[in-house]
C-alpha positions in Angstrom: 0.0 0.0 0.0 1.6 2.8 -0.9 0.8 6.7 1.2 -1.8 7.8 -1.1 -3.8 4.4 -0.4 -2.7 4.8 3.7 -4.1 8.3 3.3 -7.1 7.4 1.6 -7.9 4.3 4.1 -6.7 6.8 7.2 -9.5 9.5 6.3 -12.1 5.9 5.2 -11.8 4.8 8.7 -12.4 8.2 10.4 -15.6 8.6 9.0 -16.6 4.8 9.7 -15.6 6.2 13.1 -17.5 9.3 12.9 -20.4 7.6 11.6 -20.7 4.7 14.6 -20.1 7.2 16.9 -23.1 9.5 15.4 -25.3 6.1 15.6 -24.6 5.3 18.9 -25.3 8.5 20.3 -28.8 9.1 18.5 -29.5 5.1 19.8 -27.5 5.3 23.6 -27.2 8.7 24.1 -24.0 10.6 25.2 -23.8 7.3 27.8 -19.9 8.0 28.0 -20.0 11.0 29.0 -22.5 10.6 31.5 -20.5 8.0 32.7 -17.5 9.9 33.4 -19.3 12.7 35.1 -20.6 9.9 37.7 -17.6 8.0 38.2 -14.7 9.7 36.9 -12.5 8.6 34.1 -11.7 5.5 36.0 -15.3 4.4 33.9 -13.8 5.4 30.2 -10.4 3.3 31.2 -12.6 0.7 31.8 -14.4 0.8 28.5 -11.2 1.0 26.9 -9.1 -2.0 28.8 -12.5 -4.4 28.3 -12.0 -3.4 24.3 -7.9 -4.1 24.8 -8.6 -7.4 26.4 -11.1 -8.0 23.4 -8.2 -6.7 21.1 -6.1 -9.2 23.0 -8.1 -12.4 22.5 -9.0 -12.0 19.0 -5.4 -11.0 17.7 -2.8 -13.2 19.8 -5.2 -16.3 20.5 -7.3 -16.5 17.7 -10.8 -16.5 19.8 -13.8 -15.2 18.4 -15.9 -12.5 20.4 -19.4 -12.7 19.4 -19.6 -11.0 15.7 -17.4 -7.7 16.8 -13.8 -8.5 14.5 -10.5 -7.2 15.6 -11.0 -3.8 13.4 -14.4 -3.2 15.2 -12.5 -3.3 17.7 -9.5 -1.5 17.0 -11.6 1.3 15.8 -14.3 0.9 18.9 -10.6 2.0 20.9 -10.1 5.0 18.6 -13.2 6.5 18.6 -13.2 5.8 22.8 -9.5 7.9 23.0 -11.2 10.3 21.0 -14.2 10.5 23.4 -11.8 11.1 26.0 -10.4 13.9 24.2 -13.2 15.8 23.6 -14.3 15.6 27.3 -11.4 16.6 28.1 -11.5 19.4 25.3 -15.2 20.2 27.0 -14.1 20.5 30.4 -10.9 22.6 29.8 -12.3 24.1 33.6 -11.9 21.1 35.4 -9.5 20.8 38.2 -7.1 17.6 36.8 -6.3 20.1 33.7 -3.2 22.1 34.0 -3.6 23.8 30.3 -6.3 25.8 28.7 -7.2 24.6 24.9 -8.0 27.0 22.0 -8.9 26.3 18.6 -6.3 27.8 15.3 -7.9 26.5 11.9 -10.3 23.9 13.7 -7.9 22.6 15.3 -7.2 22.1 19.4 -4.2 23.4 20.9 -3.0 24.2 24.2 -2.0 26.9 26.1 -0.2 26.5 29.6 
């Protein structure tokens, strides 16, 4: 694969990302971050280290979990890190932050 197929994949799996996380909300709603404002981010590690251990079984042992493959999966992680990061991004108030966030061009970045 050469970088203009990596590119072209890289931006085809964001919006698969983008789109399940759109789904999930209108069906769930915004159940992660309700989570995390009842028990802290101690509840997203655990989303993420059940989809690692999931990650785990299906690429170094070969088991099956349910109908969920190993890039569900790998992409399930993604879109939870990004989760984090836009709490985080929401909540540039709260007292575990030690940086302020601003936006240049769409994009986050940080002043200390």
């Amino acid at each position: 694969m050469d970088d203009t197929q990596r590119h072209k994949l890289h931006k085809e799996l964001l919006d698969k990302i983008h789109k399940t996380y759109v789904e999930k909300n209108e069906a769930y709603g915004n159940s992660f971050d309700r989570s995390i404002d009842r028990w802290g981010y101690t509840a997203a590690l655990v989303r993420i280290e059940d989809k690692c251990n999931r990650l785990e079984q299906l690429l170094l042992h070969n088991k099956a979990c349910n109908d969920e493959s190993a890039i569900d999966t790998a992409l399930d992680l993604a879109n939870y890190s990004l989760m984090i990061a836009m709490k985080l991004l929401a909540l540039d108030d709260s007292p575990n932050q030690t940086a302020k966030f601003y936006f240049i061009d769409g994009v986050p970045s940080r002043v200390t």
